[in-house]
C-alpha positions, 0 to 999 in steps of 0.5 A: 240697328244702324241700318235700320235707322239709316234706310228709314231715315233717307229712303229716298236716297236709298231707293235712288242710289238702288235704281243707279245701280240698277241702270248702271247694270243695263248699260253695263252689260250690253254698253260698256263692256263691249266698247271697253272691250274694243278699246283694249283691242284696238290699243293692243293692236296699236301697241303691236304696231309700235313694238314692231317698229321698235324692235325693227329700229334695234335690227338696224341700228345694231346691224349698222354698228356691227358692220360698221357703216359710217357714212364716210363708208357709205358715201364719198368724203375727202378733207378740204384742203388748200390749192396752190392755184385756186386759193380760196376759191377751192372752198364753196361760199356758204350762207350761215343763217342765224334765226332770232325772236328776242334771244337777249340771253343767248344772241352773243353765243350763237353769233360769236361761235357762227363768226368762229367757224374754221373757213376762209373768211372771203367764202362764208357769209354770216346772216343774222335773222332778227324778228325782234319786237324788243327795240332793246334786244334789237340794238343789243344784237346790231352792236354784237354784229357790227362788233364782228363785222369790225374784225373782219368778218362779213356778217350781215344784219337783216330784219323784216317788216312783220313776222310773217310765216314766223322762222320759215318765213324770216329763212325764205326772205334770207335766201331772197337777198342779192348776195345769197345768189354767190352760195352753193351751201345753206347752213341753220343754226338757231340762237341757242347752237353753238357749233365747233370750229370744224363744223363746215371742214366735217359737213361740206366735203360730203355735199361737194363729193355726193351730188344728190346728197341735199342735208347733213345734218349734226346731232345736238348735245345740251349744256344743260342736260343737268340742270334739273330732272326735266332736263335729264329726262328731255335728252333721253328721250332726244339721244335715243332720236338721234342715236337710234331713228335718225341714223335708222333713216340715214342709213337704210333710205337716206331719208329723215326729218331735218331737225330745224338747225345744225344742218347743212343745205344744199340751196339748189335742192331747196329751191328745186323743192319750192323753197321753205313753207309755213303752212305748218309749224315743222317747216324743217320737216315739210322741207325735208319730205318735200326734198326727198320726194325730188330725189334727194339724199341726206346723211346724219353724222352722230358723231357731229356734235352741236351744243344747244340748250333744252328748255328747262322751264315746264311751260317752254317745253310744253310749247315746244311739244306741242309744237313738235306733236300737232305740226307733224300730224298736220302735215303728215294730213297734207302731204300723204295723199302727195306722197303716194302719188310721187313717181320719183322714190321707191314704193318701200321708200314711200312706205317708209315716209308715211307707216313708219316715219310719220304714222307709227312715230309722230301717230301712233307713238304719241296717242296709244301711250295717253289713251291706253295707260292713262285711260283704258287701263285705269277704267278696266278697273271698274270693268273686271268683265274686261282683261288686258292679257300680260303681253300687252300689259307688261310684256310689250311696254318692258321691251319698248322701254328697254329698247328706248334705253339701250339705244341712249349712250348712257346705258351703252357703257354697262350691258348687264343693266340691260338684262337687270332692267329688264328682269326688273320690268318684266318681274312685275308681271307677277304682280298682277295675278290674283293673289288671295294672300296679301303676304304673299303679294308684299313678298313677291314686291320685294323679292321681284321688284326691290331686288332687281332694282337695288341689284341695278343700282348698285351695278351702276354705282360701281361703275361710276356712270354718270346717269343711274337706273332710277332715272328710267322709272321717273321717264317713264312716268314724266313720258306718259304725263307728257303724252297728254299734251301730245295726243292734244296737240296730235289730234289737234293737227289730224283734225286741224281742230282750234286756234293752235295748229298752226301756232308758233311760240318760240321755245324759251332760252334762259341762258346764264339767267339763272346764275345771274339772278340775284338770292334775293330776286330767286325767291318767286312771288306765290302766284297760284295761276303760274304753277296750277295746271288743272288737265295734269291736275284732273288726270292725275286725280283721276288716277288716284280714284282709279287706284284706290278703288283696285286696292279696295275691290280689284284683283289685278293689283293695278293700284301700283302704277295708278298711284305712281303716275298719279303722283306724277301727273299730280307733281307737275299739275302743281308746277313742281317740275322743272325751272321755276323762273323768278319774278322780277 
């Protein structure tokens, strides 16, 4: 009757949402399912593509510690030590350079720890880059290097005109003083590092034994890695770099991308490689590609460890992602052409730069982690004419996962995390079958999922670790939320496409900000534009239509990672994700 009454009343809405799907039928077939199709494909291919380079990454890594190299294995180191005769002179002059842009909360840090360094004082040169437009933060970092200088420590307060080629053009006109003519050995430590006292004493004997070693670069650690869960997930994914793709890259070609800061030049090998660029935003990078295709050899020492600060506000680490994405592509569309034609590295050295170190990692890794889970995959469920086989589903992202893990110093204390993990992932494989019965879908998530997942908790929470296993769901999510920026900003650098390729926005450091803030100031002002992030907000929304229509007619039971990460994608749409700084 209902329907009767209904038809009668609005026949022309019945009649056209009839001819819609009628269209949508035409188009469906011959359109739609084969271009899905050749999504799913060309996303597995890649996913292939970045599997293999993983699990070639874990080959190495595990190699190199069973065998124990070390670079004091693989490369001629001797301690420095005072001579009778020469005196001071048997240490090298080296160049500390300190790049700044208005670091009020962070300048004393850097500075005191650079002016702490264990070297005689009459070999080492202390030179504060300052592109302050804050006349405040200016005076305030002149009084803390005349305040240094007053105890005898040579330290020089330089300043430019205009910020010009941003920090690689403050580092060029570093290099361009008189005095830097005396320095065999560059050192680079951004505002926020703070390096040990025998940081020179580790890294200068490995430049003055190795000749055609140019870099030895330090690994950083984070003071405030516990801040929030940002913070936490930022040095997973930071710990896995350093302890898994820079010392794959030190170890087998002497080769990785310098990371900006913490790291010792040699200055013949930057000049011999033309000096620093800012044609992109990765001028650390651009130096290093350069330099190594002029023969030259870097070592990473993992067990050097620099304290730095991770950006803890959402819109810091947004910059700095998009940063770390869109300059390493754009590059990577400068430099290949230049890097096949090179004559002075091997042909597997070559192949190495430009499939694994720049196409699979800074491509690949970024856009099939955006464009497949976050698109294809929920699409398909309004396509069921279009399958994703559980290799590619499950299988593959649970390894990859896996191996992200384990090659992070928080999950190397308990191995049988590993096996529970994985068991916990792999596990969700039987999720997406079709099952007619719903009882028996709800029992296979808790006999499958739940249990290896409390089995998990509870082997962590005996062994008293520091970090726990339900960390590694959330970075799965906050990692795939991130690759949205990523993928923008990668495609951005491909194509050289809008205003931002080569934008640099300097990272924020908060510093001891937080604690010094009174309670009063700590409650911010409700200012709706600040948290909204409407592409998190849509996506996310998205996600959830996506969810809701597998639940209601899908068999594949995708609906439980659509609703998850469109959870995720929603919490840090609303700006519910890390440091929220108060309004003065």
């Amino acid at each position: 009757m209902d329907r009767v009454s209904t038809a009668s009343m609005f026949p022309g809405v019945i009649q056209a949402r009839e001819q819609m799907w009628m269209a949508w039928q035409q188009v469906k077939a011959p359109v739609i399912v084969p271009l899905l199709q050749l999504a799913v494909y060309i996303c597995l291919t890649l996913s292939v593509m970045l599997f293999v380079e993983k699990v070639y990454m874990a080959v190495v890594i595990t190699t190199v510690r069973l065998l124990g190299r070390r670079p004091e294995t693989q490369y001629k180191w001797e301690p420095m030590g005072d001579d009778a005769e020469l005196g001071t002179s048997a240490y090298p002059m080296v160049l500390i350079q300190i790049p700044m842009y208005n670091e009020k909360e962070v300048y004393q840090l850097s500075i005191g720890a650079a002016c702490g360094l264990s070297w005689p004082s009459d070999r080492i040169i202390i030179q504060v880059l300052d592109d302050s437009t804050d006349d405040s933060i200016k005076e305030l970092v002149q009084i803390e290097c005349r305040k240094w200088a007053n105890k005898g420590v040579n330290i020089k307060y330089a300043i430019r005109d205009d910020r010009v080629g941003y920090k690689a053009g403050a580092l060029r006109q570093g290099l361009k003083h008189g005095y830097v003519k005396e320095c065999e050995y560059v050192v680079i430590f951004d505002a926020d590092f703070q390096p040990e006292p025998d940081f020179l004493l580790r890294t200068i004997p490995f430049l003055i034994h190795n000749p055609k070693v140019a870099l030895v670069q330090g690994r950083w650690t984070f003071v405030n890695a516990d801040e929030n869960m940002m913070t936490r997930m930022q040095e997973m994914s930071l710990d896995y770099h350093f302890f898994v793709e820079q010392q794959v890259g030190s170890s087998t070609y002497g080769f990785f991308g310098f990371n900006g800061t913490a790291g010792v030049w040699r200055i013949s090998a930057v000049n011999e490689a033309g000096g620093w660029k800012d044609r992109t935003t990765v001028e650390d990078m651009d130096l290093s590609v350069r330099a190594s295709l002029k023969g030259w050899k870097y070592i990473f020492l993992k067990d050097l460890e620099v304290k730095s600060e991770l950006p803890s506000t959402f819109k810091a680490f947004r910059h700095q992602q998009h940063r770390w994405s869109c300059g390493p592509a754009n590059l990577f569309r400068k430099m290949v052409m230049e890097i096949c034609k090179n004559k002075k590295v091997t042909l597997w050295t070559k192949i190495y730069v430009i499939y694994s170190f720049f196409f699979i990692r800074k491509i690949v890794g970024h856009i099939v982690t955006f464009i497949f889970y976050c698109i294809v995959i929920p699409m398909t469920v309004f396509i069921p004419e279009v399958q994703i086989p559980k290799w590619g589903l499950v299988y593959i992202p649970s390894i990859i996962t896996l191996l992200n893990s384990v090659g992070t110093p928080r999950y190397e204390k308990n191995s049988k995390s590993y096996i529970s993990s994985f068991c916990c992932f792999v596990s969700l494989a039987n999720l997406f079958d079709d099952h007619g019965d719903e009882k028996l879908l709800n029992h296979q998530i808790k006999a499958q999922f739940l249990s290896p997942l409390w089995l998990n908790l509870k082997i962590h929470h005996s062994i008293n670790c520091r970090r726990s296993f339900h960390l590694l769901m959330f970075w799965i999510l906050f990692e795939n939320v991130m690759s949205l920026h990523r993928t923008k900003a990668t495609l951005s650098g491909l194509l050289e496409a809008g205003g931002k390729v080569n934008e640099w926005v300097v990272t924020e450091k908060l510093g001891d900000i937080m604690k010094t803030k009174s309670k009063a100031a700590r409650k911010p002002r409700l200012r709706i534009g600040d948290r909204l992030h409407l592409m998190e907000l849509c996506t996310g929304l998205y996600l959830f239509f996506c969810g809701c229509y597998d639940l209601a007619h899908g068999k594949n039971h995708y609906y439980i990672y659509l609703y998850l990460q469109a959870i995720a994608f929603i919490i840090v749409g609303f700006g519910y994700v890390g440091t929220f700084v108060p309004q003065s």
